[in-house]
C-alpha positions in Angstrom: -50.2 77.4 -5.2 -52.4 78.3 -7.9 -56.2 77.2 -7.4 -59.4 76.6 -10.1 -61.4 76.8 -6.9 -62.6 80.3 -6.6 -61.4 81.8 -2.7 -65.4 82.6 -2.2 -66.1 79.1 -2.8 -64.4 79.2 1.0 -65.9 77.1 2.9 -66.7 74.4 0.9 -69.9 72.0 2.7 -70.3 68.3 1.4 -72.7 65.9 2.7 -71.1 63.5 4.2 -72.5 59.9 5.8 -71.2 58.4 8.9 -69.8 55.0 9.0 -68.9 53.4 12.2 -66.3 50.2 12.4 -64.6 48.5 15.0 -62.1 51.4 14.3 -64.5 53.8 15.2 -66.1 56.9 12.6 -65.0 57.4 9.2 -67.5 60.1 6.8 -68.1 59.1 3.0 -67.9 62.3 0.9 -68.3 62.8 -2.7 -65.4 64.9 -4.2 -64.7 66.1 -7.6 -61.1 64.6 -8.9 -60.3 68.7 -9.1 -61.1 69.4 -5.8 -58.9 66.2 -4.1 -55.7 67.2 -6.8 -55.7 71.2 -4.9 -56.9 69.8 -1.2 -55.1 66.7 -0.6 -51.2 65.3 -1.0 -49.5 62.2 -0.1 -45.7 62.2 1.1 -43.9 64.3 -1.3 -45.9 64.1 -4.2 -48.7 66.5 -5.0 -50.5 68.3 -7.9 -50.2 72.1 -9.2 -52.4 74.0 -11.4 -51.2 74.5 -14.6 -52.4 78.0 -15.4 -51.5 77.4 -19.2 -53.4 74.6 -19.8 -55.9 74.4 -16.9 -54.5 70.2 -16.2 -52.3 69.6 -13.1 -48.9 69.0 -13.1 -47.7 66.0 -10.7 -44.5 66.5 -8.4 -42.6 63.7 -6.8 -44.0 61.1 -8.7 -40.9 58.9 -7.8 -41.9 58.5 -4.5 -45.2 56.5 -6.2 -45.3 52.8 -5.4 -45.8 52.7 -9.6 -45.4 55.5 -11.4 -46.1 54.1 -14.9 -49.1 53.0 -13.5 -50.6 56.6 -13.8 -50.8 56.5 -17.5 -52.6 53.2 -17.9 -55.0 54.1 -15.3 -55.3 58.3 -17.1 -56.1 56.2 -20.6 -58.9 54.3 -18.6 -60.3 57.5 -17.0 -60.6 59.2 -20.7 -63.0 56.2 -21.6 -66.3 57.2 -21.9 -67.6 54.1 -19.6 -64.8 54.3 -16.8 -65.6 53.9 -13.1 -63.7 54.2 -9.8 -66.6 52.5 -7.2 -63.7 52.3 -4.6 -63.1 55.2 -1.9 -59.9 57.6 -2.4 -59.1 56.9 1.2 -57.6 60.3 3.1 -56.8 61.5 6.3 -57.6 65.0 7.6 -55.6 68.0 8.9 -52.4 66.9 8.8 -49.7 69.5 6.8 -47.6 68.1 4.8 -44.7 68.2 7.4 -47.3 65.4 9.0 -47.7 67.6 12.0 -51.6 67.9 12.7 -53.5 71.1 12.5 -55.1 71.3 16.3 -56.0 74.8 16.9 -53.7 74.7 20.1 -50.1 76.4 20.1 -48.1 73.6 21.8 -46.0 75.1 24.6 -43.8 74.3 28.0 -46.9 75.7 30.1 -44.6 78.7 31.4 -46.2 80.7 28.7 -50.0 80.5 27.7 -50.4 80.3 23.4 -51.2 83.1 22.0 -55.3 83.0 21.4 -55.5 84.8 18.5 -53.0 82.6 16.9 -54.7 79.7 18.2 -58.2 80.4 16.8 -56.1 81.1 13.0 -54.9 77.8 13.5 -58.2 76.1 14.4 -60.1 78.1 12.1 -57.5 76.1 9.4 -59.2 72.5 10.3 -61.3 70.4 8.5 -64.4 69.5 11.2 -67.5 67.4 10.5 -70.5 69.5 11.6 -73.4 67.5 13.0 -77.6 68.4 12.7 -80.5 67.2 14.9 -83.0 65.1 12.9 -86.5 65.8 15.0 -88.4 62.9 15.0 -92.5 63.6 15.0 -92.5 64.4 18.5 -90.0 67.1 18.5 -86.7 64.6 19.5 -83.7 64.5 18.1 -83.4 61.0 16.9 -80.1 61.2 15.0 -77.6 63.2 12.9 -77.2 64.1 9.7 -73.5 65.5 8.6 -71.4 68.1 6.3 -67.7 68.2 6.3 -66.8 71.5 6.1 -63.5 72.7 4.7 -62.8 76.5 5.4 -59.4 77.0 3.1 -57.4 75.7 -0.3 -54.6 74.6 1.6 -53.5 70.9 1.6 -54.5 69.4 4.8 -55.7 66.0 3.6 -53.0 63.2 3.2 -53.7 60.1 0.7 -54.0 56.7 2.8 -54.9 54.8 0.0 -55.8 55.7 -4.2 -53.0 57.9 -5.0 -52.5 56.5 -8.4 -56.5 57.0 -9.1 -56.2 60.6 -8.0 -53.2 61.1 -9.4 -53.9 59.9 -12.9 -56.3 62.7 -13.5 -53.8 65.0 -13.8 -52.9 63.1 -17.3 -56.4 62.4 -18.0 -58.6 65.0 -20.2 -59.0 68.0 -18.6 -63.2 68.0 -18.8 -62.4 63.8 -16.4 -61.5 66.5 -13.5 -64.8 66.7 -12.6 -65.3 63.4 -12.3 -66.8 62.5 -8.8 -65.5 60.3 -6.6 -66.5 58.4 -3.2 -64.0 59.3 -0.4 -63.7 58.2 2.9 -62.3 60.3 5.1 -60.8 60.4 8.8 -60.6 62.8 11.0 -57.5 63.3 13.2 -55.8 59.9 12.3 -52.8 59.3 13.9 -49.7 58.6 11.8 -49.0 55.1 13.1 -52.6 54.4 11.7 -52.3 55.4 8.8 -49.9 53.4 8.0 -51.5 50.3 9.5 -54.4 50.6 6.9 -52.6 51.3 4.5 -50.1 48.2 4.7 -53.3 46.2 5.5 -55.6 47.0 2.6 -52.7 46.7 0.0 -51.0 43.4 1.4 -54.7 42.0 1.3 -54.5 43.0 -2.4 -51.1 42.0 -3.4 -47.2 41.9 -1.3 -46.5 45.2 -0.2 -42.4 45.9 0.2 -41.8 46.6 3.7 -39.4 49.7 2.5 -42.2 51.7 0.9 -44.1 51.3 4.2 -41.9 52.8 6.1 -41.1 56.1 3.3 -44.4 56.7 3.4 -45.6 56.6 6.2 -42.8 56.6 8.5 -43.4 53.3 10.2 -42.1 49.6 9.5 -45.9 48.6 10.4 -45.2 44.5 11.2 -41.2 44.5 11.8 -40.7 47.3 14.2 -39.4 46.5 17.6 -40.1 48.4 20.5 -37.2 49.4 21.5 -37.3 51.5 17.7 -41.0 52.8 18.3 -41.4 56.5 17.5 -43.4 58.5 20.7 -46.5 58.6 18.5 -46.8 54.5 17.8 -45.9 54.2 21.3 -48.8 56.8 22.6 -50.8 54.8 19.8 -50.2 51.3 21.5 -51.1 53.1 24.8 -54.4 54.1 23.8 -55.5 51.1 22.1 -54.6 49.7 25.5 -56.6 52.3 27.8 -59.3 51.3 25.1 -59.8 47.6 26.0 -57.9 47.4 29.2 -61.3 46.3 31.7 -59.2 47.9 34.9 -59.4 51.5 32.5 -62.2 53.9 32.9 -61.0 55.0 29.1 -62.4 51.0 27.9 -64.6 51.1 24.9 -64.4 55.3 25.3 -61.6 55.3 22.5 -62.3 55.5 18.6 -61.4 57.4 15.8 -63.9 60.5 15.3 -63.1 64.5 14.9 -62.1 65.7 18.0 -64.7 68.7 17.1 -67.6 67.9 19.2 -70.8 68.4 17.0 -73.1 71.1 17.8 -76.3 69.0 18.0 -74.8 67.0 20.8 -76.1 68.2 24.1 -79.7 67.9 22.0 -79.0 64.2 21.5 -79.1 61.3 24.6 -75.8 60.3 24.9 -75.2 57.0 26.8 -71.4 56.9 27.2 -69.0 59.5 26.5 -66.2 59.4 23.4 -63.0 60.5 22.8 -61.0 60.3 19.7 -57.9 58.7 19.5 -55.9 61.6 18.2 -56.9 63.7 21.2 -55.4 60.7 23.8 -52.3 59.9 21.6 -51.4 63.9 21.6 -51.5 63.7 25.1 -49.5 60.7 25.8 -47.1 62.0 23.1 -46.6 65.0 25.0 -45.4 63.3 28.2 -42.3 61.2 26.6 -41.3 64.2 23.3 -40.8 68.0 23.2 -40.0 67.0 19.8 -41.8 63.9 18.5 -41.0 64.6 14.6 -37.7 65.2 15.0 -37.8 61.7 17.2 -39.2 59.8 14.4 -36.9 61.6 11.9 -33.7 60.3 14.0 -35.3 56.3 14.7 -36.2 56.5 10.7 -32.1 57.0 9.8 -31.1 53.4 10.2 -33.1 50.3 10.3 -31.0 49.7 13.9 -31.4 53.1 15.9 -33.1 52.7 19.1 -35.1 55.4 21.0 -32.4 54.5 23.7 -30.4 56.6 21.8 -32.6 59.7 21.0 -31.4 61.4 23.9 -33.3 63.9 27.2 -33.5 66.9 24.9 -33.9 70.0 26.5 -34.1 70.3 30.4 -37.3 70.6 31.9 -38.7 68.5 29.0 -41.2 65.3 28.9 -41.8 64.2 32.2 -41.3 61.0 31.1 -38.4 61.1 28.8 -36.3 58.8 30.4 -39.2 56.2 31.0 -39.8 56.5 27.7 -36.0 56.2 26.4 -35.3 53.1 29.0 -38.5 51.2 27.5 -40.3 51.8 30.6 -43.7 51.8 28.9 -45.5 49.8 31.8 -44.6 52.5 34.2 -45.9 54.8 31.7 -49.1 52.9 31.0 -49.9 52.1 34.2 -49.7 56.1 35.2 -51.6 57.2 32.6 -54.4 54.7 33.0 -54.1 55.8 36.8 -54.7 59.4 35.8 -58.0 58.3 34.0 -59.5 56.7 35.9 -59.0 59.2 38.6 -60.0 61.9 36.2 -62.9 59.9 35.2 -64.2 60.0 39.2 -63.0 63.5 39.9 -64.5 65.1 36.2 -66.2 63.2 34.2 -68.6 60.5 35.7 -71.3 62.6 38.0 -70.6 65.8 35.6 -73.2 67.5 33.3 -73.6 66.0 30.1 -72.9 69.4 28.3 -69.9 69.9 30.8 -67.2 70.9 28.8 -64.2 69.4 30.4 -66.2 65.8 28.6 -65.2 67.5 25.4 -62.3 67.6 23.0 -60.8 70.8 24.3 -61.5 69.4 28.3 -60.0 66.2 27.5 -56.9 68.3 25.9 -56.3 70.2 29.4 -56.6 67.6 31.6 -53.6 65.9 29.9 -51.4 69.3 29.5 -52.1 69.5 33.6 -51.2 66.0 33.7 -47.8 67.0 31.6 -47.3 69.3 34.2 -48.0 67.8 37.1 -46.2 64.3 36.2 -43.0 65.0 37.1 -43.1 66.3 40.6 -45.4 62.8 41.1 -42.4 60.4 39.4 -39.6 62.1 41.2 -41.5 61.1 44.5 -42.5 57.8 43.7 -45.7 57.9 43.5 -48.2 57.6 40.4 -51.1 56.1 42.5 -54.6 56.4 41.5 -54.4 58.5 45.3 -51.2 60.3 44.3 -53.3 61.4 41.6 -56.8 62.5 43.9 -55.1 64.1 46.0 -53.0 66.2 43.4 -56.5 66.9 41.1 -59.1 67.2 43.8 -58.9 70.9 44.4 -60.3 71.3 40.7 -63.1 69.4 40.9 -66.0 71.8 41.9 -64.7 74.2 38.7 -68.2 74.5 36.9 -67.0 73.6 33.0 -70.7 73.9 31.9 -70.7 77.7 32.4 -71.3 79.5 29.1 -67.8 80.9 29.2 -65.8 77.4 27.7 -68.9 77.2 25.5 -66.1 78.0 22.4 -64.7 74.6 21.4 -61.6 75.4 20.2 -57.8 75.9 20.7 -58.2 78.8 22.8 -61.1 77.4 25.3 -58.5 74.7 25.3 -56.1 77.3 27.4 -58.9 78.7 29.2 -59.8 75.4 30.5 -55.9 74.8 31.5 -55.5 77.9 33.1 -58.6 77.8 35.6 -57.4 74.5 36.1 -53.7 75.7 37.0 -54.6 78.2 39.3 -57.2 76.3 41.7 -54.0 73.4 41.6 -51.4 76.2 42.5 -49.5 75.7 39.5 -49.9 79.8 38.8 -50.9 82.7 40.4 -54.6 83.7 40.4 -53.1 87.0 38.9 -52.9 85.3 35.7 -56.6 85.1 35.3 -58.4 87.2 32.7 -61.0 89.4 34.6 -64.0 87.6 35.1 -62.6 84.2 35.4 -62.0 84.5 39.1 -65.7 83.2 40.1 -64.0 79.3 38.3 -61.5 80.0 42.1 -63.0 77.0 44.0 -62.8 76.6 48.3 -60.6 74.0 47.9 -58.0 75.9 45.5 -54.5 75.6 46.5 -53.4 79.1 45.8 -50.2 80.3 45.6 
């Protein structure tokens, strides 16, 4: 696609403010109506530099809850007093196939990801980078924030504001550098997106159900749950470990970048978070191999039921067929069982800069869990003790060494495969030299 943002503009910094909500953190960045038109999309409609004229040209403007609208709002935008005081609202590093950009290659766990690949890929993301503000005496006493976005490639999707933002492509072409507020998400799952988006525009006005679900893939207040997708499932499973008082997850839950900010072992931290998109990927992964192609199926008729989805491939989800018979207790009930015993074994006496309390920690402790699930639901057993006794060997692994000290996609498999080998999942042959001193006493090794 053809940019007016110059490649060695690459990365671009904004200031950004933190806002914290029940919801958990969303950052307010000020954007030029050029730069959102090249960054950003919503479902099927986007905007294309027109080298001729240097305006945009706007695809799939169909699929626009009001396309006429975009004129009446461009002839407001060419008015020399307009305003637009309310936030283009977006969602970060999702492609426009809605898969999110993680930095992780997903795979069955036979075969490590690539790591070169997996750094390209994380290198892709949009992250919030965090500094120390030192108070008189030298402390850090908060944060102040950039979002940093390393390419020109569409990885922000439109929640809510596409007509603004679109209308500027038929505005003047000198309105494109208009600035406007933005508030922006990091890592929000699908489901939610949705869910803010049907609630902000049926507190405005009646939203049809129908355009809900085309956008966003999800009939937000009519859906049963015997038609729930394996991300609003995973969704409603961690809002669950995030108030359930019997989960060690409770109040550990919110929306934030999974990036954990640099300043942060320089800052107290009383309790530890994790962001939602990190908990939901890792629920998804026990229940789809394939959970676009999942939604894509239930999305076909109004009536299908995950019922009739179907196993998939064998050696898949450990649990698939949980998840196709509507066993979701079962489900919830191991998961929040895991937690808590990871929380005991990992997280609650470990350093504060440990980084199995991180994003990329939090990541491999549910792909073990993926791959330890199975053997545990075929004997009957998804105890909290089913679970010690199956994680214990791991626990002395020291994950505050400087070697996972690179949070991202890769440290991710370098966590997961130190973790493998002292739980006898692989061979200590499949170490990278060096990473035999993580072999604990109690490693079960095979």
């Amino acid at each position: 696609m053809a940019s007016s943002i110059p490649p060695e503009a690459f990365p671009l910094r904004l200031k950004a403010l933190r806002v914290d909500q029940p919801i958990g953190s969303f950052f307010a960045v000020v954007m030029t109506a050029r730069m959102l038109l090249e960054l950003s999309y919503t479902k099927a409609v986007s905007a294309e530099l027109d080298p001729t004229t240097g305006g945009y040209n706007v695809s799939g403007t169909q699929r626009l809850q009001d396309p006429k609208r975009l004129s009446a709002i461009a002839d407001y935008i060419d008015q020399v007093d307009a305003t637009f005081p309310n936030s283009i609202i977006l969602a970060a590093n999702f492609r426009r196939d809605e898969t999110r950009i993680e930095g992780d290659i997903d795979s069955d766990l036979d075969d490590e990801p690539n790591e070169a690949e997996a750094q390209a890929e994380f290198s892709r993301r949009w992250i919030i980078e965090a500094q120390p503000v030192l108070n008189e005496a030298g402390e850090a006493s908060s944060e102040t924030y950039e979002l940093v976005i390393p390419t020109g490639d569409q990885l922000a999707r439109v929640i809510d504001g596409q007509h603004r933002l679109f209308a500027f492509a038929e505005a003047e072409p000198d309105r494109l550098d208009t600035q406007l507020l933005c508030a922006i998400f990091m890592d929000l799952p699908p489901p939610m997106q949705a869910t803010i988006f049907a609630t902000i525009n049926s507190n405005q006005k009646p939203v049809d159900k129908s355009l809900t679900y085309e956008l966003f893939g999800y009939n937000v207040s009519d859906e049963r749950e015997t038609e729930w997708s394996p991300e609003k499932l995973a969704v409603f499973l961690a809002r669950r470990l995030a108030t359930d008082t019997e989960s060690r997850m409770a109040g550990r839950i919110a929306v934030a970048p999974i990036n954990d900010f640099a300043s942060a072992q320089a800052i107290p931290k009383t309790e530890m978070k994790i962001s939602f998109a990190t908990i939901v990927g890792g629920i998804v992964r026990l229940i789809s191999s394939n959970p676009k192609a999942d939604a894509n199926k239930l999305k076909k008729s109004f009536f299908a039921k995950r019922s009739s989805l179907g196993l998939g491939r064998a050696n898949g989800p450990p649990f698939r067929q949980l998840y196709l018979n509507g066993d979701d207790v079962l489900i919830y009930a191991a998961t929040r069982n895991f937690v808590n015993v990871v929380d005991e074994l990992f997280w609650r006496e470990a350093d504060p800069k440990s980084f199995i309390r991180k994003t990329v920690g939090v990541q491999a402790l549910f792909d073990v869990y993926r791959e330890i699930a199975g053997s545990l639901l075929e004997a009957g057993d998804l105890s909290e003790d089913a679970f010690r006794a199956r994680l214990a060997p791991a626990r002395k692994i020291d994950f505050a060494n400087v070697r996972f000290q690179n949070a991202s996609g890769s440290n991710r498999t370098a966590i997961r495969r130190i973790m493998r080998v002292n739980l006898g999942l692989i061979p200590a042959s499949e170490l990278p030299p060096g990473d035999e001193q993580f072999i604990t006493q109690e490693a079960v090794l095979i």
